[in-house]
C-alpha positions in Angstrom: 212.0 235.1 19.6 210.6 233.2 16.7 210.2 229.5 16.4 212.6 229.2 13.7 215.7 230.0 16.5 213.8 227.8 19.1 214.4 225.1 16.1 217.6 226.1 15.8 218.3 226.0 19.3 217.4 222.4 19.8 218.6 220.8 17.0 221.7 221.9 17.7 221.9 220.5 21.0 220.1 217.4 19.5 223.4 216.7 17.3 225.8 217.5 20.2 223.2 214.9 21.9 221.7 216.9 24.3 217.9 217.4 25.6 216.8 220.5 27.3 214.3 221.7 29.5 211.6 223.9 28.7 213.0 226.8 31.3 216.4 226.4 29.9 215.7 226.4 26.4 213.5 230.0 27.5 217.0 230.6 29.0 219.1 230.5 25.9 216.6 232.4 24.2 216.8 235.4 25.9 220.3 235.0 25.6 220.5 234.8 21.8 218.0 237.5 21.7 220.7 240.0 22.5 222.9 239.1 19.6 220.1 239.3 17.0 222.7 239.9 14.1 225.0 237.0 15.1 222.6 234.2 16.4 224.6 231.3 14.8 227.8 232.4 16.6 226.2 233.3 20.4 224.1 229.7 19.9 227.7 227.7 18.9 229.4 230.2 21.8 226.8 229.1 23.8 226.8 225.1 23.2 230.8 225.0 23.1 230.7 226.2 26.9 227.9 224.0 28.4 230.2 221.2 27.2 233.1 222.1 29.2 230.0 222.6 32.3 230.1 219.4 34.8 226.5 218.0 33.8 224.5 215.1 35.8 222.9 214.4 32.9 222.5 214.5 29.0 219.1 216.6 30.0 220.1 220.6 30.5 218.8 222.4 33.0 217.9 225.8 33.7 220.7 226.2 36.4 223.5 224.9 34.3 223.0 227.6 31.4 222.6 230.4 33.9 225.7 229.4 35.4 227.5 229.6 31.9 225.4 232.7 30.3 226.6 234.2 33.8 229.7 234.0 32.9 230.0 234.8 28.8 228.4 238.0 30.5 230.4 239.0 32.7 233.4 238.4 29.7 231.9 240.6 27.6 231.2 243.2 30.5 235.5 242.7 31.2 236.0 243.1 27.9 233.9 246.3 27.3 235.9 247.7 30.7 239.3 246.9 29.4 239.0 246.3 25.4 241.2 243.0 25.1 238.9 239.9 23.5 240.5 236.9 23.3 239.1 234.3 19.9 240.3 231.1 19.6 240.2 228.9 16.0 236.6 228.2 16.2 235.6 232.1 15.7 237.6 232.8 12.6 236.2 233.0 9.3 236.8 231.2 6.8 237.9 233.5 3.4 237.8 232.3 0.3 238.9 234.3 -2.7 237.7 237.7 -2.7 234.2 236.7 -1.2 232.9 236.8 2.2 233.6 233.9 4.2 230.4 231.5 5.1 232.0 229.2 7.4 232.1 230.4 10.8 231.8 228.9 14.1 232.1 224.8 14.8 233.1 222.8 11.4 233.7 219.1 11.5 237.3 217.8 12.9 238.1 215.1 10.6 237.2 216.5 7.1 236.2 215.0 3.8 238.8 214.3 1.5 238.4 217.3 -0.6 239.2 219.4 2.9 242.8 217.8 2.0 243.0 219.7 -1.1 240.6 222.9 -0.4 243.0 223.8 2.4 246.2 223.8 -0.6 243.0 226.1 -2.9 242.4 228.4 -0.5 246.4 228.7 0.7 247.2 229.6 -3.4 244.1 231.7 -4.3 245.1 234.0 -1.2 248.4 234.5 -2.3 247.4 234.6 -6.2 244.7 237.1 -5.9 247.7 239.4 -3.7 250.0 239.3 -6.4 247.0 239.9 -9.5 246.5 243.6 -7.3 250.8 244.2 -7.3 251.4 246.4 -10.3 254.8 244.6 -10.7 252.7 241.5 -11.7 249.3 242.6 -12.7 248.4 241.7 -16.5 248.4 244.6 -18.1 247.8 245.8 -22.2 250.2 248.3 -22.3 253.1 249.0 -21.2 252.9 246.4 -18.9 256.3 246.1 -16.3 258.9 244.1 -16.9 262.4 243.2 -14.8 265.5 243.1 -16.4 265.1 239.6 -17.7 261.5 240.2 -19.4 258.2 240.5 -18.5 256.7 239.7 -15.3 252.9 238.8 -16.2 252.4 235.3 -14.6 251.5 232.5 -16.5 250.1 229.0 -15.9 252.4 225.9 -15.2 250.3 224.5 -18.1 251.2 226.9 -20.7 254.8 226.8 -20.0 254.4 223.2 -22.6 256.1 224.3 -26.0 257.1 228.0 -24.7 260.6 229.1 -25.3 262.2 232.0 -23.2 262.2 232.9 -19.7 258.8 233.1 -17.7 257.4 233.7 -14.3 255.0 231.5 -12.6 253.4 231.1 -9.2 253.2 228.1 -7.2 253.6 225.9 -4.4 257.0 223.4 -4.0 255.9 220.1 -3.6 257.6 216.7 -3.4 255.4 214.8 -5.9 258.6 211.9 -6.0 261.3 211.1 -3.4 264.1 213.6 -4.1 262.1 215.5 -7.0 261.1 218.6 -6.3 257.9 220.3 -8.3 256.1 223.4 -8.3 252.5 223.0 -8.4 249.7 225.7 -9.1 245.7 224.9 -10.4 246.8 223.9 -13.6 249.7 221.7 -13.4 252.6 220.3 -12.5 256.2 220.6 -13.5 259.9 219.2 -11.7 261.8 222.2 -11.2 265.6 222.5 -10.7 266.6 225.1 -8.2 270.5 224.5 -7.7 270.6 227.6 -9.9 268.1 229.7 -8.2 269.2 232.9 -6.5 266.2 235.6 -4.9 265.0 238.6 -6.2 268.3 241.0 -5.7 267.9 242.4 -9.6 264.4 243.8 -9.4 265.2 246.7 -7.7 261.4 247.9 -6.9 260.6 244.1 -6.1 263.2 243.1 -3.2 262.8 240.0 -1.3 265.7 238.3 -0.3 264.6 236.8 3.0 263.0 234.0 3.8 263.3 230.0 4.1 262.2 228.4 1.0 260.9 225.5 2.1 258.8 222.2 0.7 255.0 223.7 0.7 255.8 227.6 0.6 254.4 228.9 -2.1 256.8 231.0 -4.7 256.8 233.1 -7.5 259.9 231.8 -9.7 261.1 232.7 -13.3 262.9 230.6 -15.2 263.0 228.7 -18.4 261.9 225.1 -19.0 265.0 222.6 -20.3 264.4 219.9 -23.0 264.1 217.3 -20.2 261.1 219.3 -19.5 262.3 220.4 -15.9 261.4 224.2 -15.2 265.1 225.8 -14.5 264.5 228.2 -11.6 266.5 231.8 -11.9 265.3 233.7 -9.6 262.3 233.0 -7.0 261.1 234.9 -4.3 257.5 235.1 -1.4 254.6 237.0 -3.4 254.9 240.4 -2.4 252.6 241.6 0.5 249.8 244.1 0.7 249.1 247.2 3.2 246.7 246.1 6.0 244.3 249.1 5.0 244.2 248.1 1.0 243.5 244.6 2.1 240.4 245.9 4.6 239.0 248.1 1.9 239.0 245.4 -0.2 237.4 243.0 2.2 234.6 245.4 2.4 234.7 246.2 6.5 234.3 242.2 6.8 236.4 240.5 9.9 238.5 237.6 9.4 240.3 238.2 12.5 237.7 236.8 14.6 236.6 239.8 17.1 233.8 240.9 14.6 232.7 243.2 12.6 233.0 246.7 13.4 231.1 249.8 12.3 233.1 252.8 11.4 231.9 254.7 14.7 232.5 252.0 16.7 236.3 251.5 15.1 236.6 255.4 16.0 235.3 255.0 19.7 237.8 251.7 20.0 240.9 254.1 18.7 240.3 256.7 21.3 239.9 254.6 24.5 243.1 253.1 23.0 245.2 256.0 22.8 244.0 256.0 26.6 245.1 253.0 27.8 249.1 254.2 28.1 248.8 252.1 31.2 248.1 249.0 30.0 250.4 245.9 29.3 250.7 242.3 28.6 253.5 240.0 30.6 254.4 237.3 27.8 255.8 234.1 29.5 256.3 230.6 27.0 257.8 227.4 27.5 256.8 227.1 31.5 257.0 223.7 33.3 256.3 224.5 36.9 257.1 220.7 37.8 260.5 222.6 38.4 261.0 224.2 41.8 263.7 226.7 40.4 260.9 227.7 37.7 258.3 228.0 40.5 260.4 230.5 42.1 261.4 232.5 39.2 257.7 232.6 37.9 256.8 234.3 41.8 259.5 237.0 40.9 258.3 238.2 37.7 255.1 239.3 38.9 254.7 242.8 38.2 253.2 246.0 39.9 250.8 247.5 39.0 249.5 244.3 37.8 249.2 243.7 34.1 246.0 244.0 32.0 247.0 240.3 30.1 249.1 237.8 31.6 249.6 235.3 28.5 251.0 232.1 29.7 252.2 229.5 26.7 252.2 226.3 28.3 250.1 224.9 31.3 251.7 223.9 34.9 249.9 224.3 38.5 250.0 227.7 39.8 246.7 228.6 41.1 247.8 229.1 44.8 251.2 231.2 43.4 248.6 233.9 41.7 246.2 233.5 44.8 249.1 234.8 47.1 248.6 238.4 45.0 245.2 239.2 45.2 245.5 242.4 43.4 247.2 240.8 40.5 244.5 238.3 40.8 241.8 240.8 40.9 243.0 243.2 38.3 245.0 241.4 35.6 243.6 238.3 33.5 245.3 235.0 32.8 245.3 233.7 28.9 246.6 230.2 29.2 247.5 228.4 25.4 248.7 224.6 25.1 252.5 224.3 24.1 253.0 221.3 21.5 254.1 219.0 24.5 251.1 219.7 26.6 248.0 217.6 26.8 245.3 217.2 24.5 243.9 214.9 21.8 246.5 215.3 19.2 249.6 217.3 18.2 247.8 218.6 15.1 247.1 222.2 14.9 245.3 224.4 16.0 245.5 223.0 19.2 242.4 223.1 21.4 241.9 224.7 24.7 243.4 222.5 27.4 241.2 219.7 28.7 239.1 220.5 31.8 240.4 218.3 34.3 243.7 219.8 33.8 242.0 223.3 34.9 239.4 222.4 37.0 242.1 223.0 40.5 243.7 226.3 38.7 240.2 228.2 37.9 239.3 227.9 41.4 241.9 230.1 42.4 241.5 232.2 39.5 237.7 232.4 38.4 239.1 235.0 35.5 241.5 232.6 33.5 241.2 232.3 30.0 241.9 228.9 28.3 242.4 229.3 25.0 243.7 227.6 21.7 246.6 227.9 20.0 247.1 229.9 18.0 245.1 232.6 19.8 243.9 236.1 18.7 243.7 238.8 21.0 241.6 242.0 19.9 243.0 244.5 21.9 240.8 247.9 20.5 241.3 248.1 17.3 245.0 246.0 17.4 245.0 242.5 16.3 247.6 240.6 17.7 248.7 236.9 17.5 249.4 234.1 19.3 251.0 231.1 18.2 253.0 228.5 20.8 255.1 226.2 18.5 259.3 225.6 18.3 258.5 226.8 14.8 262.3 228.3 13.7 264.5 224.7 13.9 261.7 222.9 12.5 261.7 225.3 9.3 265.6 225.5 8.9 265.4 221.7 8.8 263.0 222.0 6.0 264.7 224.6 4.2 265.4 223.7 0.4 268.4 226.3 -0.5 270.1 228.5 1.9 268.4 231.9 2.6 269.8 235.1 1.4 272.5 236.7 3.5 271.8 239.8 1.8 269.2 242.0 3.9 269.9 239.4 7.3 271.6 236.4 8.5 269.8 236.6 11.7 267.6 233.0 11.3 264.7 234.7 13.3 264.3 237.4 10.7 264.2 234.9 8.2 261.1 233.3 9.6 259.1 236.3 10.2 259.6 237.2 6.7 258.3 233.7 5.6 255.0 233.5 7.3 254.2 237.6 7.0 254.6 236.5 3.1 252.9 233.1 2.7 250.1 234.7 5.1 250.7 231.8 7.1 251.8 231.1 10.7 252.5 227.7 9.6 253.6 226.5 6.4 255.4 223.2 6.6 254.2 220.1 5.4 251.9 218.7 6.4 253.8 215.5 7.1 256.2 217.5 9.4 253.8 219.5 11.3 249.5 217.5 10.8 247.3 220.5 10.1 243.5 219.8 10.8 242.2 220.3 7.4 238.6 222.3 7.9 240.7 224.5 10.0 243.8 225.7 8.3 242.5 229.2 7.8 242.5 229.8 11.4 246.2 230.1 11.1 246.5 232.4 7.7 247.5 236.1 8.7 245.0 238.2 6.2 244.9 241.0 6.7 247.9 241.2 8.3 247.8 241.8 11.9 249.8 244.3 13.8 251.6 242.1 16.4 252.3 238.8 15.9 253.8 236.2 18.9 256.1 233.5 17.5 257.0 231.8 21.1 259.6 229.6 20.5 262.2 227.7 22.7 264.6 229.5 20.5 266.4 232.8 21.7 264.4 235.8 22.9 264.2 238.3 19.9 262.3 240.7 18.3 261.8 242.4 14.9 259.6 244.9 13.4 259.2 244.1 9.3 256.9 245.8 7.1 255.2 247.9 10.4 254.1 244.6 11.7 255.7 243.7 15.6 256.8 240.6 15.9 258.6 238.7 19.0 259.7 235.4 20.8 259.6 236.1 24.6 262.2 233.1 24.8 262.2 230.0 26.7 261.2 231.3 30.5 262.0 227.5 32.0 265.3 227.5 29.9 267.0 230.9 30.4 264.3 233.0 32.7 263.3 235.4 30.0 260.0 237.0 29.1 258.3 240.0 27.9 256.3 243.2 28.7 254.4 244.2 25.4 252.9 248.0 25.8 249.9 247.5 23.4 249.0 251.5 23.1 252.9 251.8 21.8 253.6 248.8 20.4 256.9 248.8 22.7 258.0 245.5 23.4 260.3 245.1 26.7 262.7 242.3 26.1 263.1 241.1 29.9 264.7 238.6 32.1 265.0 237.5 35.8 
């Protein structure tokens, strides 16, 4: 191991405010040693765990990193044996543009200022670069596509000053005044008027009718711009999405998901044990308060046999001894727990972090295997990437919405907001004012590529909906109305269920 990662090694720990011990820093060595292409990430792994560890001291000793490598080990081993991995916000990387991301790993909570406005960049420049590649709106010399009212190259906000005629632009709707509603993109600014606006019914290889079009969604709009200078919206519509395996390709094999990167004979190995694994499932159980003897109960009933390979539970009671009373579903199934947004932790802001240790200290006795992750959380399950995201996401959206969504394709509300974040790439985009977003970590909630199951567990009513090829759910409110779900991975099949 070279001195440059012993360096590493302790000065990491120096700004977390740790000291170490010569045999423990030998310790975490060895460890690292095995991840000689990642070192950064297994150090941060590494670190983020001791903290959660009950030390005596801000001296580290060799007993309290064996104890934790221990157990990273035997995570990976689990995960080897039955290929789900579970990443929460901190191992997503950051993408900006069409490079490959730097930031990975532990970034600051409370950003600079600029964070504030980088997090609205990187939002815009993902969507933008999506619509550049779509050869309805791709600039092109000659004969470059046009809808029935003109041509579809996108222009600048700026250059819409002293230009008659209908045009498309891109950006995001803002409320720069009280009442006075703009769109915004890296040029400018301009007040838009969209009592007129209808979606994109007329363009008939360019459909989108769905959606809620909401304050901070970003839109492509064509219209023409009035003497007042307000931009008078025709038609507007989401930026048009992108096959998963373009996107990859064009990401050059690179991970944004979070499980890492993958060779092309490792993605092969992955695919077969997959199609193997006809066996396995996830039970899907949100909105639990087990403070409720009736949900006690229920939550005993649902346990099935043979016992599940993931048991994701989206929101925290006390139910240790309940899962102890099974020892085979203890032994054989693992527990993924994820905060709700009424749960505890330091703020409502997402992501939400893992729940706080003394909340799990009494539960993880009776199950050494549980998972405490953040929310959202990403499971790798082989090669599918699915989503989890805990928030009552579907009133808080329809109370934002600026004109009433299409009827057209759906009238079904939940359809409307799948739609919405599969095309803002996005599992969240409100305001910031309605739903605080830490700013360094906004990209752990974009959906790029898009992944093939996505989660939306909501208080609303249990539902599910397949759009584009991409699964997407809400195992309902299990405290409210006993429902839940069995999700077949290998199949994608997704059991709506309830008690």
């Amino acid at each position: 191991m070279s001195a440059q990662t012993r360096k590493k090694v302790q000065r990491k720990l120096k700004i977390r405010g740790y000291g170490l011990k010569i045999d423990a820093l030998e310790e975490i060595l060895s460890f690292v040693d095995r991840f000689q292409d990642a070192e950064d990430e297994a150090i941060d792994l590494l670190l983020d765990q001791l903290e959660h560890e009950s030390l005596s001291s801000s001296i580290i000793e060799k007993e309290s990193v064996h104890r934790v490598i221990s157990l990273l080990l035997e995570a990976e081993a689990a995960t080897e044996e039955d290929g789900a991995s579970c990443s929460s916000h901190s191992a997503i990387r950051k993408s900006m543009g069409n490079r490959k991301g730097k930031h990975r790993g532990s970034l600051p909570i409370h950003g600079e200022a600029s964070a504030k406005a980088e997090l609205y960049k990187d939002r815009f420049l993902l969507l933008f670069q999506r619509v550049c590649r779509d050869g309805h709106f791709s600039t092109s010399a000659f004969n470059a596509q046009t809808s029935e009212f003109g041509s579809c190259e996108i222009c600048t906000i700026q250059s819409l000053i002293g230009q008659p005629g209908r045009r498309w632009v891109m950006g995001v709707i803002s409320q720069l005044e009280d009442g006075h509603f703009y769109l915004e993109d890296l040029s400018a600014s301009v007040e838009i008027d969209l009592s007129k606006a209808i979606s994109f019914p007329y363009l008939r290889h360019y459909k989108i009718t769905t959606g809620f079009f909401a304050e901070n969604t970003i839109v492509l709009a064509e219209g023409q711009m009035l003497i007042d200078g307000i931009f008078q919206v025709i038609t507007c519509g989401f930026p048009p999405l992108e096959d998963r395996d373009k996107s990859f390709k064009l990401l050059a094999g690179h991970d944004f998901f979070g499980g890492g990167d993958l060779t092309k004979e490792e993605t092969l190995r992955l695919a077969d044990l997959e199609k193997r694994a006809v066996n396995d499932m996830f039970v899907i159980l949100s909105d639990i308060w087990l403070d409720n003897e009736e949900v006690i109960t229920s939550s005993n009933n649902c346990f099935p046999t043979p016992p599940p390979l993931l048991f994701p539970i989206l929101q925290f009671g006390k139910l240790g001894q309940m899962i102890a009373a099974h020892p085979r579903l203890k032994d054989h199934s693992r527990f993924l727990f994820i905060p709700g947004p009424e749960d505890a932790g330091p703020s409502t802001a997402l992501p939400r972090c893992a729940l706080p240790k003394y909340l799990t200290e009494e539960l993880q006795k009776y199950i050494p295997n549980a998972i405490f992750s953040s929310n959202p959380c990403r499971i790798k399950f082989y090669t599918q990437e699915i989503v989890f995201f805990r928030q009552d996401l579907l009133y808080r959206m329809r109370r934002s919405c600026l004109i009433s969504p299409s009827s057209e394709e759906t009238e079904d509300p939940f359809e409307h907001l799948v739609a919405t974040i599969i095309h803002q790439s996005h599992l969240c985009p409100l305001p910031l004012m309605v739903q605080p977003i830490i700013w360094n970590y906004d990209h752990s909630l974009h959906l790029y590529p898009t992944p093939h199951t996505i989660v939306l567990s909501d208080k609303s009513e249990q539902k599910e909906f397949k759009y584009t090829g991409i699964t997407c759910f809400n195992p309902g409110s299990f405290s409210g109305d006993s429902t839940f779900v069995v999700y077949r991975p290998c199949t994608q099949k997704v059991e709506l269920s309830t008690l």
